[in-house]
C-alpha positions as a LaTeX table, in Angstrom:
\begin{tabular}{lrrr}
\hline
Residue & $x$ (\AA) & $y$ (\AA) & $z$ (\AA) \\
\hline
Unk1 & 29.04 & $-45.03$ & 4.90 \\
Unk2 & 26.11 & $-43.79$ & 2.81 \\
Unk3 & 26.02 & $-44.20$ & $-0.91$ \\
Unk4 & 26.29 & $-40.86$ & $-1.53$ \\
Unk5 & 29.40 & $-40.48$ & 0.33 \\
Unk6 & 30.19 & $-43.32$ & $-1.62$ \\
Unk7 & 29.07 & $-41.59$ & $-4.89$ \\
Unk8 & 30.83 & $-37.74$ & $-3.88$ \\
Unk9 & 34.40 & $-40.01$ & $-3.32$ \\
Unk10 & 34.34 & $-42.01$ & $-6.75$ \\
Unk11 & 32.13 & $-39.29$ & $-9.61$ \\
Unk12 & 31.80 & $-35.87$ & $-7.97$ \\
Unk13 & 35.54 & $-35.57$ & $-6.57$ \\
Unk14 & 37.02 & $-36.06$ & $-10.32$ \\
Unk15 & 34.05 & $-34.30$ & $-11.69$ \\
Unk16 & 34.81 & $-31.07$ & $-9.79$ \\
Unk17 & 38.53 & $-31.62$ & $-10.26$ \\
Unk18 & 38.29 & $-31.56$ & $-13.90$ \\
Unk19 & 35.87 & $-28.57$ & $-14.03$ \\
Unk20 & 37.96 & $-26.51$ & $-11.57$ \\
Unk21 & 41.77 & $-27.65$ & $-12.26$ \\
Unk22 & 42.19 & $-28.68$ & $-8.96$ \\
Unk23 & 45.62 & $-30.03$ & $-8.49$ \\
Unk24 & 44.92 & $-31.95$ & $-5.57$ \\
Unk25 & 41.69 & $-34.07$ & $-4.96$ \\
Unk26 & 41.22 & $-32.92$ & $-1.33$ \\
Unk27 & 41.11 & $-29.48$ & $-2.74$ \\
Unk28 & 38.05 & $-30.00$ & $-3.93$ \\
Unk29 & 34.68 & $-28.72$ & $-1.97$ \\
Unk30 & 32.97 & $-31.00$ & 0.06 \\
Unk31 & 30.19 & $-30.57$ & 2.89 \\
Unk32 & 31.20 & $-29.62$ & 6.11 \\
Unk33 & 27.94 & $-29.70$ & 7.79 \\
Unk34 & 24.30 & $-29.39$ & 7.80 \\
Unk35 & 21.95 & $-26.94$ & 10.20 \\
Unk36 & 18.50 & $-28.11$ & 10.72 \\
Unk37 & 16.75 & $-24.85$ & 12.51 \\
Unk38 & 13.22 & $-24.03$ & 13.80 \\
Unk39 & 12.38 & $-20.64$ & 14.94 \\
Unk40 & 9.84 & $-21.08$ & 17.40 \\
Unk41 & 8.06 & $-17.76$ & 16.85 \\
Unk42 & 4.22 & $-17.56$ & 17.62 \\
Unk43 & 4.48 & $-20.69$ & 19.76 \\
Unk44 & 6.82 & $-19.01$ & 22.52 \\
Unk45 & 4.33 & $-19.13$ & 25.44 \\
Unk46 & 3.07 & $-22.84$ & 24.62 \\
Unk47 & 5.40 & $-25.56$ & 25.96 \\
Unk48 & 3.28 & $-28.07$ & 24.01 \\
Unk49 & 4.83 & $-26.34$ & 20.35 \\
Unk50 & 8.52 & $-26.53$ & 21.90 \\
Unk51 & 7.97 & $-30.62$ & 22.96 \\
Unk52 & 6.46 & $-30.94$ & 19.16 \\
Unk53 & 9.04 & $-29.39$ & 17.37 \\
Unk54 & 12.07 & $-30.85$ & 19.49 \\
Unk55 & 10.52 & $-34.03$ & 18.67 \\
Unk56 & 9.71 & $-34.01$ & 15.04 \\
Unk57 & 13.26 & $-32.16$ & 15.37 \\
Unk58 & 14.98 & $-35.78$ & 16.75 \\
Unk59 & 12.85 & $-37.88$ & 14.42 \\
Unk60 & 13.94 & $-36.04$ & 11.01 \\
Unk61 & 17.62 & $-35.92$ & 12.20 \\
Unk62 & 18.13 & $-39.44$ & 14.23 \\
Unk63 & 19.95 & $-36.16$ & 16.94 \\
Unk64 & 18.48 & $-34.66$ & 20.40 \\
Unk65 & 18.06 & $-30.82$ & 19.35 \\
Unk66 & 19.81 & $-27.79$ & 21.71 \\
Unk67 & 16.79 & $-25.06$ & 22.08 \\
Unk68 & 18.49 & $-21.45$ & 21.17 \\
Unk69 & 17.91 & $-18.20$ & 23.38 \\
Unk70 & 17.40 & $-14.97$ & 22.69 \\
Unk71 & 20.95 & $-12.95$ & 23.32 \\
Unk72 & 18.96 & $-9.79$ & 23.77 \\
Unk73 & 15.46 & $-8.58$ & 24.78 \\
Unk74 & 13.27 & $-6.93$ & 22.12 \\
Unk75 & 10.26 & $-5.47$ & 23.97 \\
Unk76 & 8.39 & $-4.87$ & 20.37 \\
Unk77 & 8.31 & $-8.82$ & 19.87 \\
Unk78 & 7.96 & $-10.20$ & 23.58 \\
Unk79 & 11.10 & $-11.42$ & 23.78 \\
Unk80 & 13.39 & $-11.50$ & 27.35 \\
Unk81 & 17.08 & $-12.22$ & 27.08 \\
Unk82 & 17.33 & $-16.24$ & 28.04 \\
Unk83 & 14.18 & $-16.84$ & 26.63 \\
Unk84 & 14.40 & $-19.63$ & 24.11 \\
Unk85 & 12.98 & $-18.73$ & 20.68 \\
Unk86 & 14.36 & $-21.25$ & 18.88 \\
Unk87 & 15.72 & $-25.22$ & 18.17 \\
Unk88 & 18.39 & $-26.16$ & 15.88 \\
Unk89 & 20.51 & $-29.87$ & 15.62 \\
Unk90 & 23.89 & $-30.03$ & 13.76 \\
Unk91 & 24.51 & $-33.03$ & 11.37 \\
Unk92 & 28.32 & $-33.45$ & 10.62 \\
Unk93 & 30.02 & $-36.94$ & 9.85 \\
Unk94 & 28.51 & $-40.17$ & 8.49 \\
Unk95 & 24.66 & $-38.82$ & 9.84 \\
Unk96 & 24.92 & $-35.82$ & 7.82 \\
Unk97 & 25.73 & $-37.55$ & 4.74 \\
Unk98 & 22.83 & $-39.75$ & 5.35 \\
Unk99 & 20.49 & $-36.94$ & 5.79 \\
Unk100 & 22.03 & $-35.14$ & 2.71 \\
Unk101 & 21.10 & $-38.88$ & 0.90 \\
Unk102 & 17.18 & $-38.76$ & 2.44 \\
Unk103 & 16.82 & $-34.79$ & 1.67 \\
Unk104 & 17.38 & $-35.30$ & $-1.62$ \\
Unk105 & 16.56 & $-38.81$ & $-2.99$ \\
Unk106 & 13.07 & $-38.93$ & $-0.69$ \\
Unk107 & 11.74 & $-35.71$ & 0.90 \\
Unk108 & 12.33 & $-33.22$ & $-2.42$ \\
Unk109 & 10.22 & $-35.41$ & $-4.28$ \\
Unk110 & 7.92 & $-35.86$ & $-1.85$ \\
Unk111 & 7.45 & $-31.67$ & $-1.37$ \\
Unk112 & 4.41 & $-30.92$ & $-1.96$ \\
Unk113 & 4.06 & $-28.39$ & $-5.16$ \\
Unk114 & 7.77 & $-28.86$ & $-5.97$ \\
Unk115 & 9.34 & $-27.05$ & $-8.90$ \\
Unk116 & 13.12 & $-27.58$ & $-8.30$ \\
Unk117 & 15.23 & $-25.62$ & $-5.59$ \\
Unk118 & 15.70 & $-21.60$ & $-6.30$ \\
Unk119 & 19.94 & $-20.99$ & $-6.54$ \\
Unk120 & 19.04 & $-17.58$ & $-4.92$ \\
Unk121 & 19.52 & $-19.40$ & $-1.26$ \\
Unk122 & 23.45 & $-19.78$ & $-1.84$ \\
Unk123 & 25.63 & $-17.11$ & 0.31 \\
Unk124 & 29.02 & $-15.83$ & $-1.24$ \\
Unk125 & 31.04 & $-18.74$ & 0.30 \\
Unk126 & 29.25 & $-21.33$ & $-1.06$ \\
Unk127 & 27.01 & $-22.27$ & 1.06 \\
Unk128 & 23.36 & $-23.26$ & 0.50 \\
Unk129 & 19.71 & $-22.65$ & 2.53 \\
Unk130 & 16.60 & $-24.00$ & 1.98 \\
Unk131 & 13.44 & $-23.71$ & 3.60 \\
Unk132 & 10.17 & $-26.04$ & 4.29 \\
Unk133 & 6.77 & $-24.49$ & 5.07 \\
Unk134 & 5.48 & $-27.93$ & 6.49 \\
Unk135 & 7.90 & $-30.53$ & 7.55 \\
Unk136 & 5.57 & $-33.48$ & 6.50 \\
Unk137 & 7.83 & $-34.37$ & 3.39 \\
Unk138 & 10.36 & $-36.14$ & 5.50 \\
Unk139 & 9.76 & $-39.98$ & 5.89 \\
Unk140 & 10.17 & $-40.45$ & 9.28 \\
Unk141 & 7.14 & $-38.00$ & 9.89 \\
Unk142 & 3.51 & $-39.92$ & 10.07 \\
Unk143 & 1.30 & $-37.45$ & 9.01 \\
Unk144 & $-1.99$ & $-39.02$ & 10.99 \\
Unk145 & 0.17 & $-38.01$ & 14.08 \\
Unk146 & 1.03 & $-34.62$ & 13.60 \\
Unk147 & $-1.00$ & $-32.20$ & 15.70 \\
Unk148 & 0.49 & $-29.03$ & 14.79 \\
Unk149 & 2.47 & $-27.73$ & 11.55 \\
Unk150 & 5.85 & $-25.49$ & 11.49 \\
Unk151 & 8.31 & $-24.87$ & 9.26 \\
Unk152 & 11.82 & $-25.63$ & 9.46 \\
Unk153 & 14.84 & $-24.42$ & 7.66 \\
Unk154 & 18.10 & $-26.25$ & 6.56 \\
Unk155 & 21.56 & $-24.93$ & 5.90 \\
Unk156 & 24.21 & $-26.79$ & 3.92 \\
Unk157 & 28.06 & $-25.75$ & 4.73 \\
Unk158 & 30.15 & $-26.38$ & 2.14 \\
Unk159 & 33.98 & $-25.77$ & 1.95 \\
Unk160 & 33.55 & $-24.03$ & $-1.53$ \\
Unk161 & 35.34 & $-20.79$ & $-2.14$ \\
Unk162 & 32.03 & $-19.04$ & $-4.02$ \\
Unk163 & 28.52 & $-19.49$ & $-4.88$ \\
Unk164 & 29.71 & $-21.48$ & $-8.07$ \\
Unk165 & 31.80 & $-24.08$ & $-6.65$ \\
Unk166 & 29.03 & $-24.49$ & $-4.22$ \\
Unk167 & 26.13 & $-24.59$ & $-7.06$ \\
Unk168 & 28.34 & $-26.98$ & $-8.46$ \\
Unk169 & 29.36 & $-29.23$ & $-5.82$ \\
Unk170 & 25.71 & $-29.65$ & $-5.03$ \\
Unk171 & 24.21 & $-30.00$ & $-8.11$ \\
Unk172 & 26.55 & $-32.97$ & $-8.62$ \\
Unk173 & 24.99 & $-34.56$ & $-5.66$ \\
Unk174 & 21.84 & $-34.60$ & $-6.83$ \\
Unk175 & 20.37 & $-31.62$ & $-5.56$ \\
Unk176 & 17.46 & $-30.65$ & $-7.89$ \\
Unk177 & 17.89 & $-26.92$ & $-8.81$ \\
Unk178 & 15.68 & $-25.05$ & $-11.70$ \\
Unk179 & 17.23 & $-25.19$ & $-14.93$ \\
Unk180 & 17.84 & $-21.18$ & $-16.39$ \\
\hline
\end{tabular}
């Protein structure tokens, strides 16, 4: 298992347990799972985008990606029901603590212009989002190959009950919010 499995089991678990007054340890919020998602957007007609971004998609997340279609058709933005306008892979298990490890030990450092992660992108249950304008920042990406640029966004599901446990939980990982 990853160390930072290793690390949530042995100083975050009795961490949050103490903070919160859990009475049991498995009461305690943990990550459930982790969305990686790319809208596909302006690059709808070119089947050239959707082979880059499944495979920068597969190389970030060690997964094949499922493409996403649209449920209905919008005639304002182009878009037929069954067309695909979108790419997403879900990370749960021993991979998604791994990935949790790389996202924050090597690819928030390696942001470009990086402050510390906005606590605005947690919903009421806990759970967090983050965004990347350019996914060059993950290690697995050479940058001399990449042709094109998109963004990608990435969705943390906790099992906290509220934005605080969740703030919490994460923070404890290692997750490098602002201070204030």
């Amino acid at each position: 298992m990853s160390d930072l499995y290793t690390q949530y089991k042995k100083e975050v678990v009795p961490a949050l347990v103490e903070k919160f007054g859990y009475k049991n340890k498995l009461a305690a919020p943990t990550i459930k799972k982790v969305v990686i998602n790319v809208g596909i957007g302006s690059g709808l007609k070119d089947k050239d985008f959707l082979a880059t971004v499944k495979n920068t998609l597969t190389r970030i997340s060690g997964q094949k990606p499922v493409e996403t279609l649209a449920r209905k058709s919008i005639s304002n933005f182009k878009i037929r029901e069954g067309n695909i306008v979108g790419v997403k892979v879900t990370l749960r298990g021993e991979r998604m603590w791994e990935f949790v490890e790389k996202l924050v030990r090597i690819t928030f450092p390696r942001e470009r212009d990086f402050r510390g992660l906005e606590t605005t992108g947690f919903d009421r249950a806990g759970n967090y989002s983050v965004g990347f304008r350019e996914f060059i920042a993950f290690p697995e990406i050479n940058q001399d190959e990449v042709d094109k640029l998109h963004g990608l966004e990435i969705s943390v599901s906790t099992t906290a009950e509220n934005k605080e446990q969740g703030l919490t939980l994460l923070s404890e990982l290692g997750f490098p919010f602002k201070k204030g």
